[in-house]
N, C-alpha and C positions, 0 to 999 in steps of 0.2 A: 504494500500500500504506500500510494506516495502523499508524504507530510506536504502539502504546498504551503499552509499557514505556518510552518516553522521556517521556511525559506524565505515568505513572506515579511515576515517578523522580522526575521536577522535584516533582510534586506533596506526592510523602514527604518530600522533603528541605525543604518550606516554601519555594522559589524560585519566582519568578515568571518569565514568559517574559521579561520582560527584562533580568532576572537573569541569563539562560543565555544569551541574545544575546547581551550584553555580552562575556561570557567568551570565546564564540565567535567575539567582533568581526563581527557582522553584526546586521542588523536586527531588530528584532521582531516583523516581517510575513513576515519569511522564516522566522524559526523557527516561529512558528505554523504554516507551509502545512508544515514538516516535520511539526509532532504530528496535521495532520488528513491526510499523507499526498497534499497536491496539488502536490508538487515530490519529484524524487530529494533524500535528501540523501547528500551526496558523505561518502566514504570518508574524507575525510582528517576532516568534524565527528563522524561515528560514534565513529574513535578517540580526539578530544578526549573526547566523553561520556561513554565507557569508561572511561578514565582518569578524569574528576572525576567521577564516582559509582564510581569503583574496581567494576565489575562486568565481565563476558564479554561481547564483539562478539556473541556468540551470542543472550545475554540481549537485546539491544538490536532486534536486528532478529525476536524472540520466535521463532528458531529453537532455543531452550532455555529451559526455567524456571529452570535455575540461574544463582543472578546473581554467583556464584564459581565 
């Protein structure tokens, strides 16, 4: 499944993938296969990115448009 709202998000906020790597403490070749959707990402990086972009679990996995 591909995340576009997490792509999205990095994108709006002027971050680069390894910018949110970092944050994430993991690679930059992992978070990438996150935004194209060819690896799970695990529940516990979902609620780090919820948190720092302050939006809904819901928003993230684009089971909602609202991102409050």
């Amino acid at each position: 499944m591909i995340f576009e709202n997490i792509r999205n998000l990095r994108e709006d906020n002027d971050k680069t993938q390894q910018e949110i790597a970092d944050y994430l403490n993991i690679k930059q070749t992992t978070y990438s296969k996150y935004e194209l959707g060819k690896i799970n990402i695990p529940i516990e990086v979902f609620i780090k990115l919820a948190d720092y972009y302050n939006v809904f679990l819901d928003y993230l996995t684009g089971r909602s448009k609202n991102k409050k």
